[in-house]
Each structure stands twice: as structure tokens, then as C-alpha cells.
N, CA and C atoms as an extended XYZ file, in Angstrom:
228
Properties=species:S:1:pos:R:3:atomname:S:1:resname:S:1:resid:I:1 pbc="F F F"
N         9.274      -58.232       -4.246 N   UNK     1
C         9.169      -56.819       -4.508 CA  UNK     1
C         7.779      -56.297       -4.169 C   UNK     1
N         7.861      -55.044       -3.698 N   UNK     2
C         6.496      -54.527       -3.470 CA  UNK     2
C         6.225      -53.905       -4.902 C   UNK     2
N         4.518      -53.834       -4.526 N   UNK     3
C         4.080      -53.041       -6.184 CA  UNK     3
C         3.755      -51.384       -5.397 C   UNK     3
N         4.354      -50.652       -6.238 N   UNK     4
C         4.219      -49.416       -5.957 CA  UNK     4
C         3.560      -48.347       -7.180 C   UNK     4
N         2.646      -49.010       -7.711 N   UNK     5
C         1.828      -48.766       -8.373 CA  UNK     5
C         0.677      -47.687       -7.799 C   UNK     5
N         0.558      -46.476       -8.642 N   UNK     6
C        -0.557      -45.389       -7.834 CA  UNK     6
C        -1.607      -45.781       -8.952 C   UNK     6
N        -2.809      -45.631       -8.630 N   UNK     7
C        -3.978      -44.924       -9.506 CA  UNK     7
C        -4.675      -44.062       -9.041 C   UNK     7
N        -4.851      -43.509      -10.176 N   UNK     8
C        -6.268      -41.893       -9.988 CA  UNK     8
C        -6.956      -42.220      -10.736 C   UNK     8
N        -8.224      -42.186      -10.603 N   UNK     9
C        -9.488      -42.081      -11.656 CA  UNK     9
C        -9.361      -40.385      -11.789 C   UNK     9
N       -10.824      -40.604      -12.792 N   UNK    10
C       -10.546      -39.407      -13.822 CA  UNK    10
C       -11.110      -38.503      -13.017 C   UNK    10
N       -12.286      -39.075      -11.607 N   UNK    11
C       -12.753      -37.915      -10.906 CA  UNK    11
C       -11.620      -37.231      -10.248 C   UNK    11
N       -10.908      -38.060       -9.317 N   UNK    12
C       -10.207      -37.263       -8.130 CA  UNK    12
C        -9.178      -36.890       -9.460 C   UNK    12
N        -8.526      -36.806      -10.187 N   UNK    13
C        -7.446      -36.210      -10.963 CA  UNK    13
C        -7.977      -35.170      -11.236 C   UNK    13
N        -9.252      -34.740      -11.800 N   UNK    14
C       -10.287      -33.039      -11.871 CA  UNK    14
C       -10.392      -32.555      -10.787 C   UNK    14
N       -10.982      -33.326       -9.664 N   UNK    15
C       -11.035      -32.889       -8.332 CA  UNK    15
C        -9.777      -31.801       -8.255 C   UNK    15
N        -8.042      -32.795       -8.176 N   UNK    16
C        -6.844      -32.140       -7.741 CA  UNK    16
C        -6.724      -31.182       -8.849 C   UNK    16
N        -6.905      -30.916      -10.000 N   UNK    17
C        -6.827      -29.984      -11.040 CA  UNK    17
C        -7.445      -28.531      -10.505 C   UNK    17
N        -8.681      -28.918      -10.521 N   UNK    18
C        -9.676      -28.003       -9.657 CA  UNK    18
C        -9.344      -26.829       -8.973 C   UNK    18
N        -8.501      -27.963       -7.538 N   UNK    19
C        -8.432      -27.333       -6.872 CA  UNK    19
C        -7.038      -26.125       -6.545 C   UNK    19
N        -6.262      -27.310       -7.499 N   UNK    20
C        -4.736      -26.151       -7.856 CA  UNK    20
C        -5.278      -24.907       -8.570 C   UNK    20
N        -6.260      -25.425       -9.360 N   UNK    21
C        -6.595      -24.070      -10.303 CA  UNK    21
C        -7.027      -22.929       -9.338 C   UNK    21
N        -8.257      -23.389       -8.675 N   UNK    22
C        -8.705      -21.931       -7.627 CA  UNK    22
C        -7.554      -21.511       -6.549 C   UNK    22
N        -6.645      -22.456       -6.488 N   UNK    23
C        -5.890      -21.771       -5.087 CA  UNK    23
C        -4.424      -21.090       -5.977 C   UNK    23
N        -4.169      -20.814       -7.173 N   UNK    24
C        -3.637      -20.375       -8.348 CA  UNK    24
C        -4.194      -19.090       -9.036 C   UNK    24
N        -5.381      -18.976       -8.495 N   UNK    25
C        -6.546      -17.586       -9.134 CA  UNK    25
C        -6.503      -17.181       -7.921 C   UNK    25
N        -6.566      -17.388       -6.565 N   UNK    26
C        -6.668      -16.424       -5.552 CA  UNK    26
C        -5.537      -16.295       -4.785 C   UNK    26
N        -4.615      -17.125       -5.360 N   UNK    27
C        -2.920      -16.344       -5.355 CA  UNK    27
C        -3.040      -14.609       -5.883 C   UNK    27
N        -3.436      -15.437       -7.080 N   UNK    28
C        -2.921      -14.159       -8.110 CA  UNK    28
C        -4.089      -12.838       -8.090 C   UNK    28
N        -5.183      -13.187       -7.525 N   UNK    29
C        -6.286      -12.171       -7.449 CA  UNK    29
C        -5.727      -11.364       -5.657 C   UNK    29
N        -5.243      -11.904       -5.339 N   UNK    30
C        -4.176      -11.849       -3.548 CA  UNK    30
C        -3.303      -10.510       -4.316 C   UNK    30
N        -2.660      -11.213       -4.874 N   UNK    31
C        -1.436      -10.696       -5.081 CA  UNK    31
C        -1.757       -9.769       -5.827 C   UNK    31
N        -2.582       -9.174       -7.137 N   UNK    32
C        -2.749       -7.681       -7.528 CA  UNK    32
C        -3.170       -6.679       -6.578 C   UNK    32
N        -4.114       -7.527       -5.622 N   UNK    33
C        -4.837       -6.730       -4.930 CA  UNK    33
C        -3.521       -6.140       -3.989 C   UNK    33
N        -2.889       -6.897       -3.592 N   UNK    34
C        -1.437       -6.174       -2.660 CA  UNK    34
C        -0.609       -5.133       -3.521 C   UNK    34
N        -0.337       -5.282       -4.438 N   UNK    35
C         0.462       -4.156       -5.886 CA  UNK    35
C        -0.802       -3.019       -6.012 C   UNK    35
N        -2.133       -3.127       -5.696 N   UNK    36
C        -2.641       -1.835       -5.797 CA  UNK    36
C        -2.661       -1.180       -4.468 C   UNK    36
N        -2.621       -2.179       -3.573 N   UNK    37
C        -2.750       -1.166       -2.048 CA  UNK    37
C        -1.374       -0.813       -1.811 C   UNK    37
N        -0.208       -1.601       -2.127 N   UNK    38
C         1.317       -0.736       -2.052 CA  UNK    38
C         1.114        0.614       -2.936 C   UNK    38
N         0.911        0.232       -4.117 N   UNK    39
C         0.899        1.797       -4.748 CA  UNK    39
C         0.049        2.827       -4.158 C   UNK    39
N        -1.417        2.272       -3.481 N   UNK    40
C        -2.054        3.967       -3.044 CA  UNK    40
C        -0.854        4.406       -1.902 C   UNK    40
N        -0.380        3.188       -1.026 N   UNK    41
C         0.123        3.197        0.023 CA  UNK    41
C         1.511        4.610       -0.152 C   UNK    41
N         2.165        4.201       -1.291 N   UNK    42
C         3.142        5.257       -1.775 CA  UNK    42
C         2.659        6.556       -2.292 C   UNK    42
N         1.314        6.084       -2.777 N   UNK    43
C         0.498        7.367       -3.076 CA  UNK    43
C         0.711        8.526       -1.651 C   UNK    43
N        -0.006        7.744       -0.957 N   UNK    44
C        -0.167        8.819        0.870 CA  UNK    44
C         0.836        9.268        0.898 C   UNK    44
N         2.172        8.447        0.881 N   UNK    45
C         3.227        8.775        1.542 CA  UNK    45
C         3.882        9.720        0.868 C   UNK    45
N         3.559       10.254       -0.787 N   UNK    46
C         4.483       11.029       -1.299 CA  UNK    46
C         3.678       12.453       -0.702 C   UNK    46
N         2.203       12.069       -0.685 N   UNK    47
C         1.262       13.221       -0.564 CA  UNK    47
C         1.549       13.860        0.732 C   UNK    47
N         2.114       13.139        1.650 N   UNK    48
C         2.149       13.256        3.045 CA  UNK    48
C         3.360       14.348        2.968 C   UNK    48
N         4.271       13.597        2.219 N   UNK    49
C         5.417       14.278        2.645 CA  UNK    49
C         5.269       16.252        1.737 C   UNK    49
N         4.277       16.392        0.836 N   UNK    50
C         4.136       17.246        0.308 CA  UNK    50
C         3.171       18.465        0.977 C   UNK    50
N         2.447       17.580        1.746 N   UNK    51
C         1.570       18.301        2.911 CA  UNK    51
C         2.444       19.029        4.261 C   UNK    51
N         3.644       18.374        4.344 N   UNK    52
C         4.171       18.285        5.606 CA  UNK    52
C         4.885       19.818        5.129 C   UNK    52
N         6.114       19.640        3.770 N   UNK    53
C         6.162       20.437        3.654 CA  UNK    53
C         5.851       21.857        3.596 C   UNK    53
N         4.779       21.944        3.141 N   UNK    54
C         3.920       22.845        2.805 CA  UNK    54
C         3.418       24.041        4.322 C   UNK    54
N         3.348       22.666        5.387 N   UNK    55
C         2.575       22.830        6.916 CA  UNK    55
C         4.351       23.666        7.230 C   UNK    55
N         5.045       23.583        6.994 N   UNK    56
C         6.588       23.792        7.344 CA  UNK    56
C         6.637       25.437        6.530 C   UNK    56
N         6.589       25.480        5.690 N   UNK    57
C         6.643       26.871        4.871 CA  UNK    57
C         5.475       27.872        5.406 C   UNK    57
N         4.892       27.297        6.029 N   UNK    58
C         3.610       28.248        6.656 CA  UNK    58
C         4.136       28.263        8.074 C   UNK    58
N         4.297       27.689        8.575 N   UNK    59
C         5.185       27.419       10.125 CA  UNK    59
C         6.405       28.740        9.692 C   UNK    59
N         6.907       28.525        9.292 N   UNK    60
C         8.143       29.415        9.194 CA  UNK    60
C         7.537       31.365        8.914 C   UNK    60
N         6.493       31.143        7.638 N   UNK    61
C         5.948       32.340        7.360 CA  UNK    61
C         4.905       33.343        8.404 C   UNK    61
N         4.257       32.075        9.551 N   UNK    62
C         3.523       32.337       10.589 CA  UNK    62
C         4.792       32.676       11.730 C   UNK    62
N         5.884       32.460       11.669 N   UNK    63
C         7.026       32.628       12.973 CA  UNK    63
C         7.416       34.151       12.282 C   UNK    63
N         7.642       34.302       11.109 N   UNK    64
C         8.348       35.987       10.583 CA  UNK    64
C         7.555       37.026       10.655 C   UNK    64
N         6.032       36.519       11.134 N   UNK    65
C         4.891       37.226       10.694 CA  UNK    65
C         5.119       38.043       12.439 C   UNK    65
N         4.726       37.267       13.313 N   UNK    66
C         5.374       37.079       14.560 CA  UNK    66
C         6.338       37.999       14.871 C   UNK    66
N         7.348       37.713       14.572 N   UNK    67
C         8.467       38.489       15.144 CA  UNK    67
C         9.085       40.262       14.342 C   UNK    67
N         7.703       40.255       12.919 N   UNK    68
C         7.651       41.297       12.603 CA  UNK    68
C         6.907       42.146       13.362 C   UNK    68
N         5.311       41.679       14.007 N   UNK    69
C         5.074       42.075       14.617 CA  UNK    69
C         4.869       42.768       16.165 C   UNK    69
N         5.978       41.996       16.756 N   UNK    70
C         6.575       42.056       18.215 CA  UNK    70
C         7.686       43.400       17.706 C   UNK    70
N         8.565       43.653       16.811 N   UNK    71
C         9.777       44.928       16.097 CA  UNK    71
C         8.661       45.702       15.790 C   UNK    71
N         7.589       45.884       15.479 N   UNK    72
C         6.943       47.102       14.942 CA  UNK    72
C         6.447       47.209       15.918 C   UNK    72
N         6.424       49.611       15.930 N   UNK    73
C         6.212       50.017       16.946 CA  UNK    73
C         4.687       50.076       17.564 C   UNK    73
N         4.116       49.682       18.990 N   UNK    74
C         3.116       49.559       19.508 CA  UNK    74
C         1.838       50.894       19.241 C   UNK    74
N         2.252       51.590       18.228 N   UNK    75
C         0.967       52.683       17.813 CA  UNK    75
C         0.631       52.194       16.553 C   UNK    75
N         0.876       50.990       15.732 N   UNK    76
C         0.131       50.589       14.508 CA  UNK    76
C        -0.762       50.179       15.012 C   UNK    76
């Protein structure tokens, strides 16, 4: 039979502790940081779409303004 016996000393077992630990903190320091840039990200996009609107209601009020003034007679 073979011996299939492992050992770790107590360094390299802290060593591997260690290092799960930091790559476990900059998961998770990763990963808030992505949940705050999605949210500004939805931030823009609601703002965007509220701007757009807005550029649209003036578009429309700048076209009536227009075509009131082309119907009224040329001595105002």
C-alpha cells in the first residue's frame, strides 16, 4: 500500500488561511463597489430618461410656437 499521508505545518496552513482571507475581502470589497456603480448607473439612466423627456415637451412647444408664428399675419 502506498502512504497517502499529507502534512502542513502551522506556517504554510496561516500562509493558506491568509491568503483565502484577502482574496475573500477583495471579493467582497469588488463586489460592493459593483452594487454602488450599478445603482449610480440606474441613477443616469432614470435621470436621462427625465431629461429626454423634458427636451421632447420643449421640442413640441418650440414646433407650436413656429407654426403659430408662420398663421399670424406678417404686420405683427
Amino acid at each position: 500500500m502506498m502512504d497517502t499521508t499529507f502534512k502542513l505545518d502551522l506556517k504554510t496552513l496561516i500562509m493558506i488561511v491568509t491568503f483565502a482571507t484577502g482574496l475573500a475581502g477583495v471579493y467582497y470589497s469588488f463586489q460592493s463597489r459593483l452594487d454602488a456603480t450599478e445603482y449610480k448607473v440606474e441613477s443616469v439612466k432614470t435621470e436621462n430618461v427625465l431629461i429626454q423627456k423634458r427636451l421632447d415637451n420643449m421640442d413640441k412647444r418650440i414646433n407650436r410656437l413656429k407654426k403659430n408664428k408662420t398663421k399670424s399675419p406678417a404686420g405683427r
